[in-house]
FITI-760003 format. One record per atom (N, C-alpha, C, O, CB): residue number from 0; residue in three letters; atom name; y, z negated, x. Coordinates in Angstrom, 2 decimals. Each point is the difference from the previous one (the first is absolute). Glycine has a CB too. Layout:
PT   num   residuo   atomo        c2        c3        c1
PT   NUM       ALA      CA         Y         Z         X
...
//
This chain:
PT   num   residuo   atomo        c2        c3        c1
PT     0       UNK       N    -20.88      4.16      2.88
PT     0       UNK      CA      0.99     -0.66      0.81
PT     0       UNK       C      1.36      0.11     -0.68
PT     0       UNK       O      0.49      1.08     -0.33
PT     0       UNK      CB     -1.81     -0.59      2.44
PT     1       UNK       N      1.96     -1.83     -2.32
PT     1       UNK      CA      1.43      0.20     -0.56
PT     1       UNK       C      0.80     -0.69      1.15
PT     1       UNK       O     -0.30     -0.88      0.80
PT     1       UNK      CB     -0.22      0.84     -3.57
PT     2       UNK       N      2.01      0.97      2.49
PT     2       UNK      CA      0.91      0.00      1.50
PT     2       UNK       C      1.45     -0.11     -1.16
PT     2       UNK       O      0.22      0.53     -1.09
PT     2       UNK      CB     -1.86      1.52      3.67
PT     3       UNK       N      2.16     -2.68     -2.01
PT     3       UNK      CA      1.11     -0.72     -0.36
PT     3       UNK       C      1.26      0.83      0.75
PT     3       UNK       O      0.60     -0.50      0.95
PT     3       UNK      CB     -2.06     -1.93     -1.25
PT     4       UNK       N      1.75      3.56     -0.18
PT     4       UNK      CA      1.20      0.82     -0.14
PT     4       UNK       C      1.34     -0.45     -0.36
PT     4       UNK       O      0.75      0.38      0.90
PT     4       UNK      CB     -2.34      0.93     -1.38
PT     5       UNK       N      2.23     -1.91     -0.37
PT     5       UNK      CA      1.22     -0.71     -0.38
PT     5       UNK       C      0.11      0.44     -1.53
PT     5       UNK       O     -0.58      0.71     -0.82
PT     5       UNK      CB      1.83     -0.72      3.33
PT     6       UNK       N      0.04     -0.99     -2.36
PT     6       UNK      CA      0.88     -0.07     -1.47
PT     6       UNK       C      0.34      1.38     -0.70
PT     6       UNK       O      0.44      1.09      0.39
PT     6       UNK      CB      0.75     -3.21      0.56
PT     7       UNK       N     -1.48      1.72     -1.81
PT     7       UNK      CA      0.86      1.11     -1.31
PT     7       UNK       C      1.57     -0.02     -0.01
PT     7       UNK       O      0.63     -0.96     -0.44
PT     7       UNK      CB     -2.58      0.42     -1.32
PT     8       UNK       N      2.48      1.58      2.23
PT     8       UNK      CA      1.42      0.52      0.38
PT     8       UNK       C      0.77     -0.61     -1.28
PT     8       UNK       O      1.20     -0.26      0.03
PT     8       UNK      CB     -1.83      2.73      1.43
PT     9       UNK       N     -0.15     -2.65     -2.50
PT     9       UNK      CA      0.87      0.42     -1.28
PT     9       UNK       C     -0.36     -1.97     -0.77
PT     9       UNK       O      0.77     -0.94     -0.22
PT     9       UNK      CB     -1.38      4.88     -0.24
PT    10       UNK       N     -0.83     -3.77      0.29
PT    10       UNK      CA     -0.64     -1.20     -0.89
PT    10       UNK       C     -0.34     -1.88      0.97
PT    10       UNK       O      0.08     -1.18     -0.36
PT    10       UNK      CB     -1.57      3.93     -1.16
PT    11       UNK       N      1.18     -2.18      2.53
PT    11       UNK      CA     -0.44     -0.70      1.35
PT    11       UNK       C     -1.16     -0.57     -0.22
PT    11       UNK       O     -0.30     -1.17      0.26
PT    11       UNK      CB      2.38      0.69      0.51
PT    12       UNK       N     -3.03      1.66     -1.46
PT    12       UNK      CA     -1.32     -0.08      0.07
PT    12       UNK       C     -0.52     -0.06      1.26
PT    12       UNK       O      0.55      0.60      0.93
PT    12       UNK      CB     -0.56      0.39     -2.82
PT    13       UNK       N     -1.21     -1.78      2.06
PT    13       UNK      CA     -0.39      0.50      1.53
PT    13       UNK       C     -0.76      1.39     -0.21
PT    13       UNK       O     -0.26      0.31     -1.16
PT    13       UNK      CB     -0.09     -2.91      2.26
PT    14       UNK       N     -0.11      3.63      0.13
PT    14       UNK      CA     -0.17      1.20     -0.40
PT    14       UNK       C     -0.98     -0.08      1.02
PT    14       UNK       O      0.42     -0.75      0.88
PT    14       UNK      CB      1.69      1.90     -1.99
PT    15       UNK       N     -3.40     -0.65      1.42
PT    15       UNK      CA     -1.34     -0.11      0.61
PT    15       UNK       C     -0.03      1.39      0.53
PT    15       UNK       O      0.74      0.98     -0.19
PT    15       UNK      CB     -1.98     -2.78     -1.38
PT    16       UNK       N      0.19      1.61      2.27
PT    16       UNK      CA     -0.73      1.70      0.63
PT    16       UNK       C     -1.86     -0.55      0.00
PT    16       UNK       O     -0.67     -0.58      0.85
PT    16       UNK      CB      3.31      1.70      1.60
PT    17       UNK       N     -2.99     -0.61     -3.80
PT    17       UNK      CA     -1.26     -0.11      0.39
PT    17       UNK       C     -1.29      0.72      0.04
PT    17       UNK       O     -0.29      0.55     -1.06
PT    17       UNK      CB      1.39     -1.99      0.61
PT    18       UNK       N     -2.17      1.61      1.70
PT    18       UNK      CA     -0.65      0.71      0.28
PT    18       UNK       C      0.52      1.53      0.39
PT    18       UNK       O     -0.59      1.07     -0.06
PT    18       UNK      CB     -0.67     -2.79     -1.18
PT    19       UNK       N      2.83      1.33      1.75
PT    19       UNK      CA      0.93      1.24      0.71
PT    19       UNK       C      0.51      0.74     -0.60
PT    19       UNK       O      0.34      1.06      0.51
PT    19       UNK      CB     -1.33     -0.95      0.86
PT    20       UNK       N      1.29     -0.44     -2.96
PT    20       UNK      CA      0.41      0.60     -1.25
PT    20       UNK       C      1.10     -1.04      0.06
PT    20       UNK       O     -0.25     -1.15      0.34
PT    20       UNK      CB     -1.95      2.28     -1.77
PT    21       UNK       N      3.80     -0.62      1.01
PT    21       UNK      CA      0.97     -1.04      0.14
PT    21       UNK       C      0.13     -0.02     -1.43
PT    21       UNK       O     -0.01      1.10     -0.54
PT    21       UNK      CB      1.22     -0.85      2.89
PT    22       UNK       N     -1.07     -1.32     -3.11
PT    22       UNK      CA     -0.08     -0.25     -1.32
PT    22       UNK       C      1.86     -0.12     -0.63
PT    22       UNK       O      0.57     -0.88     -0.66
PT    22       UNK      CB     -3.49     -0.55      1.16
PT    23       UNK       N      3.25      2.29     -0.12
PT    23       UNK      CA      1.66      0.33     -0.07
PT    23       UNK       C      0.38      1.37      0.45
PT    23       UNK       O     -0.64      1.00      0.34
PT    23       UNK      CB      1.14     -3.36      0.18
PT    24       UNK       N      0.70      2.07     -0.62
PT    24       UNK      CA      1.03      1.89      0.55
PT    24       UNK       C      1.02     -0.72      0.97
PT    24       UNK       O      0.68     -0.97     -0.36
PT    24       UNK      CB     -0.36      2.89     -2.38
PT    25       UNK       N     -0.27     -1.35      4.02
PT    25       UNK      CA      1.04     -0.17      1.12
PT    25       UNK       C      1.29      1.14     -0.96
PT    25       UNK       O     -0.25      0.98     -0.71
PT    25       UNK      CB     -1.79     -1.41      3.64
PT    26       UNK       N      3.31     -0.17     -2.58
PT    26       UNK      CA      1.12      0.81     -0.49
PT    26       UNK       C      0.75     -0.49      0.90
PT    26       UNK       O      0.39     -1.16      0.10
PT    26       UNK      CB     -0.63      1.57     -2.44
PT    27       UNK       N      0.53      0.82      3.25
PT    27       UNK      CA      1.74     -0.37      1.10
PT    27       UNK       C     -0.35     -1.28      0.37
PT    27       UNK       O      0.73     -0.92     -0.36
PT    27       UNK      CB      1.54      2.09     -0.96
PT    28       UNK       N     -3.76     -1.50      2.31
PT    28       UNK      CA     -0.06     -0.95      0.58
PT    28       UNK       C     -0.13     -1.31     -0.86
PT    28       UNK       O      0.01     -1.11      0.53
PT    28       UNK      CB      1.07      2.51      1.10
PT    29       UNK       N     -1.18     -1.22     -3.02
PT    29       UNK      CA     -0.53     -1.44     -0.80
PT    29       UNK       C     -0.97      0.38     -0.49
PT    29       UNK       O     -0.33      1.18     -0.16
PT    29       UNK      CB      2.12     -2.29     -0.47
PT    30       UNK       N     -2.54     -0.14      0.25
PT    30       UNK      CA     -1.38     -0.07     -0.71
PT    30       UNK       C      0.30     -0.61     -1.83
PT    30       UNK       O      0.70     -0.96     -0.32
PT    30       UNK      CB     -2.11      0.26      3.25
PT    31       UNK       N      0.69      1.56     -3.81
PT    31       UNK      CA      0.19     -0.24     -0.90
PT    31       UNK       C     -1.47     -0.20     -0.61
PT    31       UNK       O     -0.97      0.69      0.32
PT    31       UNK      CB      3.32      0.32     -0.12
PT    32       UNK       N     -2.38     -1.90     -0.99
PT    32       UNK      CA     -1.13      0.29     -0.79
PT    32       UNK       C     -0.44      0.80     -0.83
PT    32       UNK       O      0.97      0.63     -0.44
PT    32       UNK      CB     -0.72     -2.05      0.82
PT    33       UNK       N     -1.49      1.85     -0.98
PT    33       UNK      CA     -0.25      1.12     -1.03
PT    33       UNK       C      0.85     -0.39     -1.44
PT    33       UNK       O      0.69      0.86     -0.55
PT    33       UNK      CB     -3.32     -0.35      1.68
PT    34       UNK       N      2.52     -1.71     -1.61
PT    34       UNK      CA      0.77     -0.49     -1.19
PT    34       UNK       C      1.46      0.30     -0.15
PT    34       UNK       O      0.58      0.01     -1.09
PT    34       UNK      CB     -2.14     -1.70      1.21
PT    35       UNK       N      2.26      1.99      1.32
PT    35       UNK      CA      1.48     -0.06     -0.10
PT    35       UNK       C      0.38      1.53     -0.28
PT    35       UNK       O      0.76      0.54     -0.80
PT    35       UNK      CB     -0.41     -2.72      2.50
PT    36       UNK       N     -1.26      2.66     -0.61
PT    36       UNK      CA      0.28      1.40      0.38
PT    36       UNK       C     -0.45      0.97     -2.12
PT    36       UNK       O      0.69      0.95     -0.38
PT    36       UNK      CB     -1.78     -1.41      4.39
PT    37       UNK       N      0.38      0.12     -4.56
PT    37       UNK      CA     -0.14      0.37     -0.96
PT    37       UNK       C      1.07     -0.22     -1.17
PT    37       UNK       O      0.25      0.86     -0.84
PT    37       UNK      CB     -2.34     -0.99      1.88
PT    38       UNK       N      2.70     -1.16     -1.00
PT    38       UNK      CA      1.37     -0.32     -0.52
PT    38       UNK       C      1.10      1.23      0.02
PT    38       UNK       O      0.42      0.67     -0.94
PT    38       UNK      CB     -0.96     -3.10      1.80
PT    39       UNK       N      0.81      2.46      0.43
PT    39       UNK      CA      1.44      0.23      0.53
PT    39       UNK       C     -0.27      1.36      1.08
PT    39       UNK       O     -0.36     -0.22      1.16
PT    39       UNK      CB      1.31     -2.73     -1.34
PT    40       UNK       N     -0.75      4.30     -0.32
PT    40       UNK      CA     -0.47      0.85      0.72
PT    40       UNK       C      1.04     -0.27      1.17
PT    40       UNK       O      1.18     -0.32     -0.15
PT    40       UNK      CB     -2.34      1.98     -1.68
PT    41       UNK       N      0.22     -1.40      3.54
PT    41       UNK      CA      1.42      0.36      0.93
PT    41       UNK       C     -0.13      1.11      0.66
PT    41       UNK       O      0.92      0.41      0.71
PT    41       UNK      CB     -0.39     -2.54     -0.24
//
């Protein structure tokens, strides 16, 4: 099952939750993707 979580804080990737695994990092209430969050430590 894929679930449609939101935008990338940073890239405005869309960012998924699937099979209840969120395929990103929440930071201070934003969603980032794995690609960004590896960039740009926060």
């Amino acid at each position: 099952m894929k679930e449609y979580v939101g935008t990338c804080g940073q890239c405005g990737k869309a960012v998924y939750c699937c099979d209840g695994f969120l395929n990103g990092v929440v930071v201070d209430g934003k969603v980032f993707c794995f690609l960004c969050v590896e960039k740009e430590p926060t």
